[in-house]
N, C-alpha and C positions, 0 to 999 in steps of 0.2 A: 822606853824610848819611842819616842811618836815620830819623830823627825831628824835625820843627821845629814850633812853635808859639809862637805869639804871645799873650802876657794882653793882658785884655781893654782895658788905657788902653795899648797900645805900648809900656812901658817894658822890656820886659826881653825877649829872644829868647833862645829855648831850643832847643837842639841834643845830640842825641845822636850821637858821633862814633866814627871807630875809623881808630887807628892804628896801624902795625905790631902787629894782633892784640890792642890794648889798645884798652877803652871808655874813653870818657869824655865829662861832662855839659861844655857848654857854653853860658855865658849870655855875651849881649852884649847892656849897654846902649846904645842908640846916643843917649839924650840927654849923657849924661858922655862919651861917644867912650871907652868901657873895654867891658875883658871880660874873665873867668875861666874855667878849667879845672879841671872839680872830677874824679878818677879816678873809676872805680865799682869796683877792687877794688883789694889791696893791691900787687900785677906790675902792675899800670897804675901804682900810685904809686913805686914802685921804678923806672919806666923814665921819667914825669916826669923824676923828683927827676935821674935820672942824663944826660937828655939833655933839659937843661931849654932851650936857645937852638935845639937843633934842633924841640924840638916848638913853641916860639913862633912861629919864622920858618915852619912849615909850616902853624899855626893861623890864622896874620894870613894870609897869602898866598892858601888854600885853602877858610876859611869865614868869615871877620870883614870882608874887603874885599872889594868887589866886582871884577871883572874889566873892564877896559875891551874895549868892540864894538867894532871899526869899519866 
């Protein structure tokens, strides 16, 4: 995580991410329980588009849900 901020009523978190060498914007609202992946260039949208379940199951697992403590 490079980047997080919060506006200012909570509705929307913002995340700047990188995976296997590709950025990308992330927002999560957490009053809907959703959240999106926007690239920031076109080899980020080219690796999306092509490994679309493995970048879900590594976005939810690593910054949209929290980790349980114990």
């Amino acid at each position: 995580m490079l980047f997080n901020m919060k506006s200012r009523n909570k509705s929307v978190i913002k995340k700047i991410i990188k995976i296997n060498k590709h950025k990308f914007n992330l927002e999560i609202y957490p009053r809907i329980i959703c959240w999106e992946i926007f690239p920031h260039d076109y080899n980020a949208a080219l690796y999306a588009f092509s490994n679309k379940n493995k970048l879900n199951k590594q976005v939810e697992i690593n910054h949209v849900y929290q980790k349980e403590t114990k």
